[in-house]
C-alpha positions in Angstrom: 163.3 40.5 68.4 164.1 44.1 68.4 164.0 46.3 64.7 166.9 46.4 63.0 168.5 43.1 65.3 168.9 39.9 63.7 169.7 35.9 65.2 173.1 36.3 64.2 176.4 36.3 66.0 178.8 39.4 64.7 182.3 39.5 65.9 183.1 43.1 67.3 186.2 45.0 65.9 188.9 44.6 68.4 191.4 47.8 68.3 191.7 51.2 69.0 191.5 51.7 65.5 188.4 50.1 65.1 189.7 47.8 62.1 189.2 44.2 62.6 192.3 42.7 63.9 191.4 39.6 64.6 191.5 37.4 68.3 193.9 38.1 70.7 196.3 34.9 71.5 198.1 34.3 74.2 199.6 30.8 74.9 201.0 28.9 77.5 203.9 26.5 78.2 203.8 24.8 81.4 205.7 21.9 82.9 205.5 20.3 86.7 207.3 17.5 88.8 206.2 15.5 91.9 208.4 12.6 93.7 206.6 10.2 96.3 208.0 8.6 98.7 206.1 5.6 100.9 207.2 3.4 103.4 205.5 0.3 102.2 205.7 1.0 98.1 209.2 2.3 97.3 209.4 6.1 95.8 207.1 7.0 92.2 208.2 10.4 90.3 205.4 12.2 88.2 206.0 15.0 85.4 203.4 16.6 83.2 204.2 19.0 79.9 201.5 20.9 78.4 200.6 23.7 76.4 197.3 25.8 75.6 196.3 28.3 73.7 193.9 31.3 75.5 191.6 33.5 72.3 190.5 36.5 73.8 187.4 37.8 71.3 184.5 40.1 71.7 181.1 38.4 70.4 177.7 40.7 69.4 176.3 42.6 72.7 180.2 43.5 73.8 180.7 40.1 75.6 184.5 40.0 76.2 185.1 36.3 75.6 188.2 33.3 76.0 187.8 30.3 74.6 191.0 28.0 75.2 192.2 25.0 74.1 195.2 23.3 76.0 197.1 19.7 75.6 199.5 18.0 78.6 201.3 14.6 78.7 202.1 13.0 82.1 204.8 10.2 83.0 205.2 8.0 86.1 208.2 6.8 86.9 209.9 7.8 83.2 207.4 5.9 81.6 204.8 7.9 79.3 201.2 7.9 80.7 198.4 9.6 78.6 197.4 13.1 77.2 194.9 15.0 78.2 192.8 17.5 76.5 191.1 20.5 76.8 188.6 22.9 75.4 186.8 26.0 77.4 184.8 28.7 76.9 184.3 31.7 79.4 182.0 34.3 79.1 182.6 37.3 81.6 
């Protein structure tokens, strides 16, 4: 380890200003349909609803960062399914 550099993680200041101000967020609403139709099994309809949340952040050494988080809920046929969840980090 370098002089003066420690094992720490520092967030950057984000801004023109250079004042801390914090993560940018931008979230998401999305929503999608699909109907089926098969010879042999009658017709199915699908729908999912979801949302996430994107936290654009600078980390130490100028590494732009997003680190997400996201829920969606599906139905077949009217009838709710399950929720999904997810969690990402992307370093550029």
């Amino acid at each position: 380890m370098s002089a003066g550099a420690s094992g720490a993680i520092a967030l950057a200041c984000v801004g023109g200003n250079g004042s801390w101000d914090g993560p940018d967020v931008a979230p998401a609403v999305f929503a999608g349909a699909m109907v089926t139709e098969a010879p042999e099994h009658g017709s199915h309809d699908y729908a999912t609803v979801g949302a996430q949340l994107d936290l654009n952040f600078t980390v130490a050494l100028r590494l732009p960062m997003v680190f997400s988080v996201g829920a969606a809920g599906g139905w077949r046929d009217g009838h709710y399914r399950k929720t999904e969840w997810l969690a990402s980090l992307k370093i550029m």
